[in-house]
N, C-alpha and C positions, 0 to 999 in steps of 0.2 A: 233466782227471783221467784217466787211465791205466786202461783199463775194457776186460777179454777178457771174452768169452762163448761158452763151448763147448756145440754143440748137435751131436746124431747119433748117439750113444749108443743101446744097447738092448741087445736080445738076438740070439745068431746062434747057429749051429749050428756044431760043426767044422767046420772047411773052407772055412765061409763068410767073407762080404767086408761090413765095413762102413768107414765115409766121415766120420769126424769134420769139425768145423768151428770155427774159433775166430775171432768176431769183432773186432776192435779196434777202439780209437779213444780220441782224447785223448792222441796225442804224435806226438812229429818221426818218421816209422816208420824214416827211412835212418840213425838210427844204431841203429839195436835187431835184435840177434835174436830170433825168435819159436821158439819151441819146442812141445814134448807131453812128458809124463811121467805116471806111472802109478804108482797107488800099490795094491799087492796087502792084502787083508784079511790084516793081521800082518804085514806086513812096511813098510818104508823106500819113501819115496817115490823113484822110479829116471826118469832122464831115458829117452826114446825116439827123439824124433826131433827137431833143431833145422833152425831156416834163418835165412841172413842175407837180411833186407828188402832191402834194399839191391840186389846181386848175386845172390840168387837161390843163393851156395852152400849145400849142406845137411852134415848130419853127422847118423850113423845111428847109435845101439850095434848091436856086432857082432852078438848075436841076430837084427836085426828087418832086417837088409839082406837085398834079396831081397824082402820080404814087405810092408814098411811103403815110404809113399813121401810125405815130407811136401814141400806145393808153397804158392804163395801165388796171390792171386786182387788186383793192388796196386790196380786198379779199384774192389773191394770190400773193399777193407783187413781179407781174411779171410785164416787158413792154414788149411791142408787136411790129414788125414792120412788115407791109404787104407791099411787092413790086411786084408789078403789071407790065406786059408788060416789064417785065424788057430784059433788053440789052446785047449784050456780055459785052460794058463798064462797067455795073456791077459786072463783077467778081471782087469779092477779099475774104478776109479778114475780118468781118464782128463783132468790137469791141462795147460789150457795155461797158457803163463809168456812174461814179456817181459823179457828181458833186456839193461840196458846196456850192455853190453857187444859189437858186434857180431860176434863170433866167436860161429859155432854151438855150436863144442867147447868154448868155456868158459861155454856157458848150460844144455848139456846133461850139466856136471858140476854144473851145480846154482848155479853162482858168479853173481853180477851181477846175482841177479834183482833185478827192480823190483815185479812185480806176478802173480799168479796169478788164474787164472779160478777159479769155485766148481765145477768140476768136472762129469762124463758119465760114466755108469754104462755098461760093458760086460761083458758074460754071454757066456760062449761053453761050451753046453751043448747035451747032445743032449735 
């Protein structure tokens, strides 16, 4: 069974730097990409950062390049996403997703999911 868990969530201040984690397990991981997405109080859930298992390429929305940097750990069949300088616009809701499809850019449109994590709260306030 197909099972993320994201932990690393909290509270930061402007400017500051926190370190998401999304654990997996329960499937073949070189065909999937793994992703992050975030979903704002009132608004649409929005993809962030994807990576292909596999190969290691990534795919960023334009906003977060520069600031976000998602990686994998294939020993510990965990991804990683480090957001840097982050913003109040960053609070949300903080979704990993596994997606069939191994193309980063067609799991961080949202396409192919298979599976979503229950999600990590991120506050970014003074």
């Amino acid at each position: 069974q197909l099972q993320l868990v994201e932990s690393g969530g909290g509270l930061v201040q402007p400017g500051g730097s926190l370190r998401l984690s999304c654990a997996a397990s329960g499937f073949t991981f070189s065909y999937y990409a793994i992703g992050w997405f975030r979903q704002a109080a009132g608004k649409e859930r929005e993809g962030v950062s994807c990576i292909n298992w596999r190969n290691g390429r990534t795919y960023y929305t334009d906003s977060r390049k520069g600031r976000f940097t998602i990686s994998r750990d294939s020993a510990k069949n965990t991804v990683y996403l480090q957001m840097n300088n982050l913003r109040p616009e960053d609070s949300a809701i903080y979704y990993c997703a596994a997606g069939s499809d191994s193309d980063p850019s067609s799991l961080c449109s949202g396409a192919f999911v298979r599976s979503w994590g229950q999600g990590t709260q991120v506050t970014v306030s003074s």
